[in-house]
C-alpha positions as CSV (number, residue, x, y, z in Angstrom):
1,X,-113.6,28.8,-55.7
2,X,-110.3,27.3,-56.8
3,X,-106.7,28.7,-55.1
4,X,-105.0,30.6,-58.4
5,X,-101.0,29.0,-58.3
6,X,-98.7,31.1,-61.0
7,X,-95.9,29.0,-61.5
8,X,-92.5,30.8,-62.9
9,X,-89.9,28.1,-65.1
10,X,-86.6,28.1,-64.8
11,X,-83.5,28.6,-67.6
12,X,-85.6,27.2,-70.4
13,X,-88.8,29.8,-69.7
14,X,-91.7,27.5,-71.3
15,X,-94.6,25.8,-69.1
16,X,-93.4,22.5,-70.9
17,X,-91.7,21.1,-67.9
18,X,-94.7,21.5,-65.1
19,X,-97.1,19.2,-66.1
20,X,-95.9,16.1,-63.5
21,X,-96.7,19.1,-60.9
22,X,-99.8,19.9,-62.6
23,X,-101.0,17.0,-62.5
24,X,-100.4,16.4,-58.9
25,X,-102.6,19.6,-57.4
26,X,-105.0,18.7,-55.5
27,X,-108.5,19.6,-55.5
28,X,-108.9,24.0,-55.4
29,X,-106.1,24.5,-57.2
30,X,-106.0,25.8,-60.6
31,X,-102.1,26.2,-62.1
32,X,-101.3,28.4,-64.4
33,X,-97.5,28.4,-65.9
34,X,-96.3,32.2,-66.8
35,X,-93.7,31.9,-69.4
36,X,-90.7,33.9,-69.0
37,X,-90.6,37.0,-71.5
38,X,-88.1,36.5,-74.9
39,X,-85.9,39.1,-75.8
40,X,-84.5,42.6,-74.6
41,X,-83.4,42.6,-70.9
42,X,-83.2,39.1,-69.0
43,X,-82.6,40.3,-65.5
44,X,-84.5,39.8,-62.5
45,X,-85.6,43.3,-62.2
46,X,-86.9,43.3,-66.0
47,X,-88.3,40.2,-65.7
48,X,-90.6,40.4,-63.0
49,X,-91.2,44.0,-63.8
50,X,-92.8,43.1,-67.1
51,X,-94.7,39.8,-65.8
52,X,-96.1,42.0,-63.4
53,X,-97.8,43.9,-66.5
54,X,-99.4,40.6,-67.7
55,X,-100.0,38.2,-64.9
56,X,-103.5,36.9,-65.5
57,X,-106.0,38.6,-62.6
58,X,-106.0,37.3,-59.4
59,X,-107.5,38.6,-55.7
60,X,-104.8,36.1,-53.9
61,X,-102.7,33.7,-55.2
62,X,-100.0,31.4,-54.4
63,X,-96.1,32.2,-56.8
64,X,-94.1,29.5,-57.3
65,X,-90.9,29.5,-59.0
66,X,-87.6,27.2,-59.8
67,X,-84.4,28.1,-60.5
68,X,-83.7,31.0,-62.4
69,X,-87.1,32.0,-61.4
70,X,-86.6,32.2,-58.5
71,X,-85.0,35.4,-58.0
72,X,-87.7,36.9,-60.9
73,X,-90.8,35.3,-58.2
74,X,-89.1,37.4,-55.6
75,X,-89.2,40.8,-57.2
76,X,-92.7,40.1,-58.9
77,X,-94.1,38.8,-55.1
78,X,-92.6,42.9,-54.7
79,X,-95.2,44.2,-57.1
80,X,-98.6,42.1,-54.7
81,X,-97.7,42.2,-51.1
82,X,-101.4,41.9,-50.1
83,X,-102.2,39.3,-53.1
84,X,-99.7,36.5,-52.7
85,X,-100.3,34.0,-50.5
86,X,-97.2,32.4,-50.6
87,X,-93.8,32.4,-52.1
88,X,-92.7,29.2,-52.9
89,X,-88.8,28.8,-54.3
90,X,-87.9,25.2,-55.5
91,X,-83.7,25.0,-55.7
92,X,-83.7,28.9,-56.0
93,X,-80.8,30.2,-58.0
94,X,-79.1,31.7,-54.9
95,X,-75.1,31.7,-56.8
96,X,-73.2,30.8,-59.8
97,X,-74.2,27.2,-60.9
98,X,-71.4,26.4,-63.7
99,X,-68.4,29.0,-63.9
100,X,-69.0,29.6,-67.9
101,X,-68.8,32.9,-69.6
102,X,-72.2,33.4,-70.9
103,X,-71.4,32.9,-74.6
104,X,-69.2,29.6,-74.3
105,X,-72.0,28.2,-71.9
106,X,-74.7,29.7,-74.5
107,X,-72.8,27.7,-77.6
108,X,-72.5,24.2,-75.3
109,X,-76.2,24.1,-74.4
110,X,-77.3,24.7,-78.0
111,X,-74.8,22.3,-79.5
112,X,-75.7,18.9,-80.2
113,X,-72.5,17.4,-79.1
114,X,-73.6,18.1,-75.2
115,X,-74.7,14.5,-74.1
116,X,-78.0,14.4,-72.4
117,X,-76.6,11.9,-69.8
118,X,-74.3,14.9,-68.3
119,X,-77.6,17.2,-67.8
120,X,-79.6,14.5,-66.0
121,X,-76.6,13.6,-63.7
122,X,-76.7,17.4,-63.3
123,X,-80.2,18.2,-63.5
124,X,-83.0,15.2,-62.9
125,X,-81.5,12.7,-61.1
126,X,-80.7,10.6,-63.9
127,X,-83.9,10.5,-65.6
128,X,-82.9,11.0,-69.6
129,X,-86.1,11.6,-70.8
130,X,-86.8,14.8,-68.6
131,X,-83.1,16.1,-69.4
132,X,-84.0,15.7,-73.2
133,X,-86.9,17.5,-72.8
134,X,-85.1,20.5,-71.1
135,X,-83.0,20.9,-73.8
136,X,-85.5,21.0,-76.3
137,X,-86.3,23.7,-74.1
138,X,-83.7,25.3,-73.7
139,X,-82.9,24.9,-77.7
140,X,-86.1,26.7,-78.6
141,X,-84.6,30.0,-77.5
142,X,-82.6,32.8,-79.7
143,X,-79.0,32.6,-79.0
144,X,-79.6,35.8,-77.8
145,X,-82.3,35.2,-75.2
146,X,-80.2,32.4,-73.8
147,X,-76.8,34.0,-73.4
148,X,-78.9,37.1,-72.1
149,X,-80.0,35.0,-69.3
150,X,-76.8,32.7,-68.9
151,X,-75.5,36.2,-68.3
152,X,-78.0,36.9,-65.8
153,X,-77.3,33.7,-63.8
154,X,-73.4,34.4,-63.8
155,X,-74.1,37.6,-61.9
156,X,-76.1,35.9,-59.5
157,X,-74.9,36.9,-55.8
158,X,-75.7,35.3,-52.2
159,X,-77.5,38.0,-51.0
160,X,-79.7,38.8,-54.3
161,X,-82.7,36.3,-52.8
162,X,-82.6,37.5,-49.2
163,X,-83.3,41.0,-50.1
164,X,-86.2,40.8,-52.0
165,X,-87.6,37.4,-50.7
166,X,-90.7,38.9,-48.2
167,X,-93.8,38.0,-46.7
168,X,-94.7,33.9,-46.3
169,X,-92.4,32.0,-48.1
170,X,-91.6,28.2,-48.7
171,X,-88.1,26.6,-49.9
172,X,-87.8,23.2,-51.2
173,X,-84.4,22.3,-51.3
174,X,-83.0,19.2,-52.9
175,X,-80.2,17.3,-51.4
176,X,-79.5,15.8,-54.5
177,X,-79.3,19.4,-56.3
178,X,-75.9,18.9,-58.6
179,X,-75.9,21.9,-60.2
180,X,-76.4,24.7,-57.4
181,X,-75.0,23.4,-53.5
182,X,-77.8,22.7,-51.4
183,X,-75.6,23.5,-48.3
184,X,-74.9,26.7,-49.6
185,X,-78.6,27.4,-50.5
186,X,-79.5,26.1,-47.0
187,X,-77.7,28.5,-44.7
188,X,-78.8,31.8,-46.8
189,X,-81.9,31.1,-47.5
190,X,-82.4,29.8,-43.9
191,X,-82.0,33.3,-42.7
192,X,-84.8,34.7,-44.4
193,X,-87.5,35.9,-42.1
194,X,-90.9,34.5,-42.5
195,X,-89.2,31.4,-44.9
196,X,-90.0,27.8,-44.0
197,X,-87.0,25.2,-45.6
198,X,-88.4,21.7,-46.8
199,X,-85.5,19.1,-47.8
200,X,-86.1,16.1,-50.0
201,X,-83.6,13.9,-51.4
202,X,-84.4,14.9,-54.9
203,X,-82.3,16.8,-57.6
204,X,-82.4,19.8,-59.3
205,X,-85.8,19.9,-61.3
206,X,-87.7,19.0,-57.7
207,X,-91.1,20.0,-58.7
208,X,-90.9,17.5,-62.0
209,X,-89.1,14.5,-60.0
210,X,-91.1,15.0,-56.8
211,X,-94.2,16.9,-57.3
212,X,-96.4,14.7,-55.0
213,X,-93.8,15.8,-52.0
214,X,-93.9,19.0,-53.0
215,X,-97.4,19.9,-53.0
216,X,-97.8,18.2,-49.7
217,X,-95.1,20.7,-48.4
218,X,-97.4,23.1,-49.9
219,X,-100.6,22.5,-47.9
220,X,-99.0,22.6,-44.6
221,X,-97.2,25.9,-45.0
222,X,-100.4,27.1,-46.8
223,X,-102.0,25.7,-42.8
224,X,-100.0,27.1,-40.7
C-alpha cells in the first residue's frame, strides 16, 4: 500500500509547479498536491484551518510544503499529530523576503513589465522557463487573493515556524536561496526540536530544481 505525500505550494497556490518532484517519487509513494484555498482570509491560521476540512483521507501520511506553505504545513501538521509521518519544509518562509507593501508588490508581480530574468536570478537558479511558469502562476490569482497573501508574508516573524513546527520534521534548505537568507533560516529552524536540516546548493524552488536530492533526503529521515 502506497505512502500518501500531501504536498502544500508556495505564493502561487496551484500543483502546477510539482510535477519535476512528482515525477521523481519512488516506488510507494502516491503525491497528491493540495491547492491553497482562493479568497477570504490568507493567513496561516485560516489556511490550514480550512485545508484541514478538505484534505483527502489518509491513516498516515507524509506533509510537505515550500515557501509560503510552509508556515500553513505547520499549523495543518497541528490538526493530525498521530497521522503525519513527517513534516517536510523546503526554504520555509521563516521572515520578510522583499520589503514591499503588499499592494505595490501585488501590482509588480501582475505587471507585465517585471522581467522574468529577475525572478529566476531570485527564484530558480536561473532557469527562465520555471520562473515563467511561476508567474503564470502567480498571474492566475485575483488581485485580491495575491495581495491578501503578499500581506501575509510581510507579517511573517522569526519565531512564527518554531512555534508550531512539532513532531518529525525535515528542512531542506538551499544555499543558493535569493529571496529568503538561508543563514537566517538555518539558525532558527536549527533549533527546532525533533527537526533534521538538509543543505543543497540549490535555489529557492528546491523541490522543482532538485527533486531527485530531495526525495533522497526524504527516505533517510523517513529511516531513521
Amino acid at each position: 500500500m502506497s505512502t500518501p505525500v500531501f504536498l502544500i505550494p508556495g505564493l502561487h497556490g496551484t500543483a502546477a509547479l510539482f510535477e519535476p518532484f512528482v515525477a521523481k517519487a519512488p516506488p510507494g509513494f502516491a503525491c497528491q498536491s493540495i491547492p491553497l484555498p482562493i479568497g477570504g482570509d490568507q493567513r496561516p491560521d485560516t489556511l490550514a484551518a480550512r485545508l484541514a476540512e478538505t484534505l483527502p483521507p489518509a491513516e498516515r501520511f507524509v506533509l510537505v510544503a515550500e515557501s509560503f506553505g510552509g508556515p500553513v504545513a505547520t499549523r495543518l501538521a497541528e490538526h493530525f499529530p498521530d497521522r503525519v509521518i513527517l513534516l517536510v519544509l523546503s526554504n520555509p518562509l521563516t521572515s520578510v523576503p522583499v520589503p514591499f507593501p503588499a499592494g505595490i508588490a501585488r501590482g509588480l508581480m501582475h505587471s507585465r513589465l517585471l522581467p522574468p530574468g529577475a525572478v529566476a536570478f531570485l527564484m530558480s537558479g536561473g532557469d527562465r522557463d520555471l520562473a515563467e511558469a511561476l508567474l503564470v502562476e502567480v498571474r492566475t490569482l485575483s488581485p485580491e487573493t495575491l495581495k491578501a497573501r503578499l500581506a501575509a508574508c510581510s507579517r511573517a516573524q522569526g519565531d512564527d515556524i518554531p512555534e508550531h513546527a512539532s513532531g518529525r520534521i525535515l528542512t531542506l534548505l538551499g544555499t543558493a536561496d535569493r529571496l529568503i537568507s538561508p543563514s537566517a533560516s538555518r539558525k532558527l529552524l536549527a533549533s527546532i526540536p525533533g527537526n533534521t536540516v538538509v543543505e543543497f546548493d540549490a535555489p529557492h524552488l528546491l523541490l522543482q530544481t532538485h527533486p531527485a536530492e530531495a526525495w533522497q533526503a526524504i527516505l533517510r529521515a523517513l529511516d531513521e
